[in-house]
N, C-alpha and C positions, 0 to 999 in steps of 0.2 A: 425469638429463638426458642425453640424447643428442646430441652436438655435431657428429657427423657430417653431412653433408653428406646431404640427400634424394636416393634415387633413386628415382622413380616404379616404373620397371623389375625394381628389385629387390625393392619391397611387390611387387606384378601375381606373379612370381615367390613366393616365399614365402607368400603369401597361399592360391595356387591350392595349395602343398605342404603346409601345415597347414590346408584345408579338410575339416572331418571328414566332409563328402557324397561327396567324390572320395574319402576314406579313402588318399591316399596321403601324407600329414603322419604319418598314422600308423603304415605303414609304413617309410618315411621314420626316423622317428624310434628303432623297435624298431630297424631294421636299425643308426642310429651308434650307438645304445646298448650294442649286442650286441657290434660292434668294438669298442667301449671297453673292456671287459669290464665292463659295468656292468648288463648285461643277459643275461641266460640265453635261448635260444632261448621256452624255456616263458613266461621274464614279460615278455617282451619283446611274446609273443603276447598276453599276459592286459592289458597295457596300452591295446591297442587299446579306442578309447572303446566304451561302455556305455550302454544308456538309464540313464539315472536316478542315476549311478553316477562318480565321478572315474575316471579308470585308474590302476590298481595297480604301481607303478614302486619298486622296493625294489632298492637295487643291493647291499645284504647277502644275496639270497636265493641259497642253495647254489649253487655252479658246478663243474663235471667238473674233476678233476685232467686231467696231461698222461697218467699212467699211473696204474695202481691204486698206492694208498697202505697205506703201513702203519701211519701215524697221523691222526689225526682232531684232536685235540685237541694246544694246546700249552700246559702251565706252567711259566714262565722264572721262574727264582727269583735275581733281579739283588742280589747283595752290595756295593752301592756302596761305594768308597773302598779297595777293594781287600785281600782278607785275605792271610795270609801262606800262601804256597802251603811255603815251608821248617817253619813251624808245624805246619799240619794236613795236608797230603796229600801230603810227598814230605820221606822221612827221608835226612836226610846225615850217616850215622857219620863222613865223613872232613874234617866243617866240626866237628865237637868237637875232632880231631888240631890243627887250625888256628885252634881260638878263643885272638883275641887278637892274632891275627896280620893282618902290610898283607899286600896283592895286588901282586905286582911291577906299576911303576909302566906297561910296555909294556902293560898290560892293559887301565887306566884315562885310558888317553890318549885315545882321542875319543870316551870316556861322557859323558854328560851326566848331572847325577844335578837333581834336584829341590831337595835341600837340602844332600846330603851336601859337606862338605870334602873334596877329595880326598887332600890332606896331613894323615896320620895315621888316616884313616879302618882299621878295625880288622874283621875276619870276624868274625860273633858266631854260636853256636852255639844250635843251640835248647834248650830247655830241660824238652820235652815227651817224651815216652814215647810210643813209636809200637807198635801191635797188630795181629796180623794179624790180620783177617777174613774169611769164607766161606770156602768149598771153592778159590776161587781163592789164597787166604790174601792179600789186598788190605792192605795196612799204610796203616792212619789212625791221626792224633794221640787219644792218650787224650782229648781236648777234644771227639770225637767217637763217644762209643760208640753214640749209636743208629744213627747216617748207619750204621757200620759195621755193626750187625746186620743189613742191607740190601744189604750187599755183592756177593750174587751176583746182584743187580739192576741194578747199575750200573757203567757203564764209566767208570771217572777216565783225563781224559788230563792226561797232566805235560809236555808239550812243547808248550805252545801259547807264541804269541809275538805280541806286534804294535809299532806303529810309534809307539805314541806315552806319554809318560811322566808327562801329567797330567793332571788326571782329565775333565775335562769331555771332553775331546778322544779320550780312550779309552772312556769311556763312550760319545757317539757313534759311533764305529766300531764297538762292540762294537752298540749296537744300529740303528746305520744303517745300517754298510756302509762309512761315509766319517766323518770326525772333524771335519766341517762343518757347518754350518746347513742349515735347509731340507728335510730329506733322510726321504722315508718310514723311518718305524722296521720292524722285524722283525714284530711283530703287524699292523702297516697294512700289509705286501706280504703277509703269510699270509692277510689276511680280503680284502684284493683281489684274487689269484687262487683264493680258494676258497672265499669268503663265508660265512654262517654258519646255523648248524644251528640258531638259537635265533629263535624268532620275537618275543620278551617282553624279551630284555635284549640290548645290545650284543656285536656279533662281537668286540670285543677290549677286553677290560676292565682295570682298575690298579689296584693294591691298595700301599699306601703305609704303611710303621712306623718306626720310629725318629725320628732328627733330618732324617731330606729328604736327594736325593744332588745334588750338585752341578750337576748335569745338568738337575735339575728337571723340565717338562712337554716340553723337546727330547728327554724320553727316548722320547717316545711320542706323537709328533706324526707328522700326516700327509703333512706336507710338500707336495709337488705333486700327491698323490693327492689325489681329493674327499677331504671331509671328514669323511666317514662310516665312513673308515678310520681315524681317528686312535682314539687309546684313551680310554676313559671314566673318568677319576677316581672309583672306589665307596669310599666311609669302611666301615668295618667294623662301628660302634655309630649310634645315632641315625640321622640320616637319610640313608640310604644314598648319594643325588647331592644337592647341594646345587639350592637353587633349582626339585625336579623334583614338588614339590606344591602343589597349586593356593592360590591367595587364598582367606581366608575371604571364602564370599559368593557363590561362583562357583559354582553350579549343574553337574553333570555334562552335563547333557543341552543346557547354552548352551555351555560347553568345548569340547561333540562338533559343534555347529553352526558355532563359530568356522574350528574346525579343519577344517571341510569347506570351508567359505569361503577359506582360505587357501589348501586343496587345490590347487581350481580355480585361484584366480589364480596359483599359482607353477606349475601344470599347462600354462596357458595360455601363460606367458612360456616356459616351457622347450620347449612346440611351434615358438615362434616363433625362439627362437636356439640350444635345444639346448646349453644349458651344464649340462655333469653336476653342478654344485655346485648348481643349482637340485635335480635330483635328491636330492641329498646332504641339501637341505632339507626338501623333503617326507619322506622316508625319516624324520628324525631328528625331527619334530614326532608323527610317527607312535606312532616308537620311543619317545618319552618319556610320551604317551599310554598305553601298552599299560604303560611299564614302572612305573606311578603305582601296577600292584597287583603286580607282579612283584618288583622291589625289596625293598619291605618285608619279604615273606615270605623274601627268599634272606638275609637276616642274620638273620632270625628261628631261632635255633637250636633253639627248644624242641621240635623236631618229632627232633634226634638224643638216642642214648641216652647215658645217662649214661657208658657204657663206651669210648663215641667221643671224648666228651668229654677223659676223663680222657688216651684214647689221643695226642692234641694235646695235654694239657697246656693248655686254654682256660682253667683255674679256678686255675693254679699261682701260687701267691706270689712275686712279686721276692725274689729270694735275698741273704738278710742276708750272706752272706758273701763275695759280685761287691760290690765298689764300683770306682767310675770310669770307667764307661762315657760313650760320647760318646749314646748315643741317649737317648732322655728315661725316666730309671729312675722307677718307679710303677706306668707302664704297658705296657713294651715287650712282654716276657713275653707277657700276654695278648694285646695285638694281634696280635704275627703269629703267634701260635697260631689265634687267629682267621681273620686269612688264610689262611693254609696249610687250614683248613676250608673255607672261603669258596670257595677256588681250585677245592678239589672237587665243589662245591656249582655253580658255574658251568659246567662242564665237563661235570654229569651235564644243564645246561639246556640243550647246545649251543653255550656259548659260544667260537668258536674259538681263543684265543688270550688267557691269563690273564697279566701281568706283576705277579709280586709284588717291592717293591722295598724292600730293609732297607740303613739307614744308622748310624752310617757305620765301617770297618772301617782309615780311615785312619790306621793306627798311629803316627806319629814319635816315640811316647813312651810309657810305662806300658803297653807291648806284651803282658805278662805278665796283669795283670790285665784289661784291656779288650778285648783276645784271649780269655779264659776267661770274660767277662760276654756276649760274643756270641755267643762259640759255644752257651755255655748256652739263649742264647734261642732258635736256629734249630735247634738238633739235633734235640730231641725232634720240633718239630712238621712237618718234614721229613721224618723218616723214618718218623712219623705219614702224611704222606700217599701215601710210595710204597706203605708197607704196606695202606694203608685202598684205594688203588686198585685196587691186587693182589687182595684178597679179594671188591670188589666184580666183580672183572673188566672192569675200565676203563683196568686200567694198557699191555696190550697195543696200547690203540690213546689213551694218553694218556702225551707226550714230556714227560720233567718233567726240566729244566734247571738244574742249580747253578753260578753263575758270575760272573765279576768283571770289570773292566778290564785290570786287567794282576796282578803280584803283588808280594812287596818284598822289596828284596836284602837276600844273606847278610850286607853290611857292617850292622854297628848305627850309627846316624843320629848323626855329631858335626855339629850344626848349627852348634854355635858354635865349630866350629875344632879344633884341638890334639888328642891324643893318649887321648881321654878315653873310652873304649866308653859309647858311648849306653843308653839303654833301649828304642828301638825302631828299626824301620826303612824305609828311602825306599822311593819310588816304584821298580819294576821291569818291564820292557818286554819283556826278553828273554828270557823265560820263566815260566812259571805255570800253574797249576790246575784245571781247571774237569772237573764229572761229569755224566752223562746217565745216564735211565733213564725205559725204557717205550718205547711207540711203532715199535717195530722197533728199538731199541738192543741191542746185544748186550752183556747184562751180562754180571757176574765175570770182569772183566778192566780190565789196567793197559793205555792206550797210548800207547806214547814214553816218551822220557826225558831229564829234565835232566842237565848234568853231576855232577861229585861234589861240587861246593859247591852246586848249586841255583843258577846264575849266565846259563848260555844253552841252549837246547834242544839234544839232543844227539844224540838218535833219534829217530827220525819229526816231526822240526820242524813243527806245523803252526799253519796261517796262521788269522785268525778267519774270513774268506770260506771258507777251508775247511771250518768250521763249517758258517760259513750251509749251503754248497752241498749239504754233507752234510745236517744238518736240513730243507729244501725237498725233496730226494729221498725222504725219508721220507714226504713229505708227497703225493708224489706228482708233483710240481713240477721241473719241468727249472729248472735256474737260469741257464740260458742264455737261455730265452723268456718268464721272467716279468721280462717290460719293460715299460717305457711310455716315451711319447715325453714332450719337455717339453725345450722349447727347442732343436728341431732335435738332439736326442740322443735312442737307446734307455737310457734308465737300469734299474738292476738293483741286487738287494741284495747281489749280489756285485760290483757295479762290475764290473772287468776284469780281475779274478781269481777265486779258487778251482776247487779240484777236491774232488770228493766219497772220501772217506774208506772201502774197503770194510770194512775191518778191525772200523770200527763196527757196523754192520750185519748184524742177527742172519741 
């Protein structure tokens, strides 16, 4: 119901602007759609009405970068709860000298720690074996051998840093931009300024295993964008989107009539007030149409060879010998080896922008064991897919992302006080982890670095917006001009920071 007040004036107006005989409603309309970016010059024209025919208004359909790209595709491989960057990617001979030992107290005066005590708290050393890898000689944790066979692919940076030390709030920022609500994620500004390659399945898809991240569906929400940016929850077994096949009973060819009839009416309203989430609508009735036969076949594995299979690790048994994992033992294993297939599977469909997301890495305890039951699970299938991209020839213009919220300090976690070396360790903000590769990344190389305990960045400090701004450049993307307005602000997934990173950059 509309409570406004009638103006005659402004029907007589609008009326005469969406009459399809004057044809200028429909101009009209390509034209805000086009400024919205919601429209491409090309389907903005192909909108324009038709005999016999709804117009074709898809605001996923390809759109021009700012400059030529060097990647096409993105898969962000999101490690919720944060692993230990002192474990697996950044070796401290001179935190063994010092296990066992406090941090003078001028250090730990205005940390905040998540759980740690600061009295008595103790540096704990790691307990891994670190190897070098590739020609660049890359040192990862023994927990890592296949990531490592992979080495000259991928650039680990050790200097990254951000602002915040728990998780939900890092997890947003890492995938918003900001460690608030509301806020397009990283795959919703990539498929809004560039839309997607796939005509069958959604421009930015989610891929979910373990126990869930803290974060939840804020990981990968639209926020103030239409809605047809936000990402699509796909399960890996059974049926791929919940809810996305039809009632028994229901005829295809009464499905394709219904859906024509809604066409028009949401066609109709959105001539009249031109809200892009009316768009957003049609698009996604469309898309779930098309995807009734699309879907099924992309989980359908039986089409890869056995050789692939085994390369992922899809068939591998839960390992009797990992107990104490936080994710659900039975089935982890297989899932995100599944994913990590999946991821590639989507990407060869066009789809821009894959989030796979594995929980949970959030150590305070049994760091030892539950560290070597994950990493188990992510290694192989991991490095199963940079290799599987590489030889397909898809890795050059496919960015495949390993990363976390923040990492966890050198100290071991006395949560409950006194003098005691824990088994695991807190939340850390001031430095951490995270590798790329593919897409115009310039692998076999380290860059930055932590201090000699693994405690604050130390060389080339950089920020997550630096991240972003760097990844968006790859893509083609100024991160200065992929804005939108909303609420009398241009917002950005760099907010009012970053710079782009050359050093990355093949």
């Amino acid at each position: 119901m509309n409570n406004h007040p009638i103006n005659p004036l402004h029907f007589a107006r609008r009326d005469f602007l969406t009459t399809t005989a004057s044809g200028l409603g429909a101009l009209a309309l390509g034209s805000m759609l086009t400024n919205d970016n919601i429209l491409t010059p090309q389907t903005a024209h192909a909108s324009s009405p038709q005999p016999n025919a709804p117009p074709a208004i898809n605001p996923l359909d390809p759109k021009s970068p700012h400059y030529n790209p060097k990647a096409k595709n993105c898969i962000f491989i999101f490690m919720a709860g944060a692993p230990s960057h002192i474990d697996l990617f950044d070796p401290k001979p001179k935190l063994k000298q010092l296990h066992g030992k406090q941090l003078p107290k001028e250090m730990l005066k205005s940390v905040r720690f998540a759980f740690i005590k600061k009295d008595g708290a103790m540096l704990m050393a790691s307990k891994r074996k670190f190897k070098k890898h590739g020609q660049a000689g890359i040192e990862l944790s023994d927990l890592l051998p296949h990531i490592g066979s992979t080495a000259d692919n991928i650039a680990l940076i050790r200097s990254l840093h951000t602002t915040q030390f728990n998780h939900h709030p890092g997890q947003l920022l890492m995938q918003t931009g900001r460690p608030t609500f509301g806020l397009p994620s990283m795959g919703s500004w990539l498929t809004y300024g560039l839309g997607s390659e796939s005509k069958n399945l959604p421009g930015y898809v989610v891929l979910n295993s373990g126990r869930g991240s803290s974060g939840g569906a804020t990981l990968w929400q639209s926020g103030f964008l239409p809605s047809v940016y936000e990402g699509v929850l796909f399960r890996s077994q059974g049926e791929a989107v919940l809810n996305l096949k039809n009632p028994k009973g229901l005829p295809k060819h009464l499905q394709r009539a219904g859906l024509d009839t809604l066409r028009q009416l949401n066609q109709s309203r959105h001539n009249a007030i031109h809200d892009p989430e009316i768009a957003s609508r049609i698009a996604a009735y469309e898309l779930a149409y098309r995807m009734q036969m699309a879907a099924p076949k992309l989980i359908d594995l039986s089409d890869e060879s056995p050789s692939t299979l085994d390369l992922y690790g899809v068939n591998r048994p839960e390992p009797k010998h990992l107990k104490g994992s936080r994710g659900k033992q039975g089935q982890t294993h297989a899932s995100f080896a599944r994913n990590c297939l999946l991821a590639r599977r989507l990407v060869e469909r066009g789809v821009r922008f894959v989030n796979i997301i594995y929980a949970s890495w959030d150590h305070h305890s049994n760091l030892d064991n539950e560290l070597a039951y994950n990493s188990h699970v992510v290694d192989q299938p991991i490095a199963a897919l940079i290799k599987d991209l590489k030889q397909r020839g898809m890795l050059d213009e496919t960015m495949v992302v390993w990363g976390s919220e923040f990492g966890r300090t050198p100290l071991g976690e006395n949560r409950g006080g006194g003098k005691k070396l824990g088994t695991g360790r807190d939340h850390h903000p001031y430095t951490f982890s995270m590798f790329l590769a593919g897409g115009g990344i310039k692998g076999g190389q380290v860059y930055g670095a932590s201090d000699d305990i693994g405690w604050s960045a130390e060389q080339k400090p950089m920020e997550v917006h630096d991240l972003h701004a760097t990844m968006l450049h790859l893509f083609g993307m100024d991160h200065l001009k992929l804005t939108h307005r909303f609420q009398g602000r241009d917002f950005r997934l760099t907010d009012v920071a970053g710079h782009i990173v050359p050093e990355l950059i093949a």
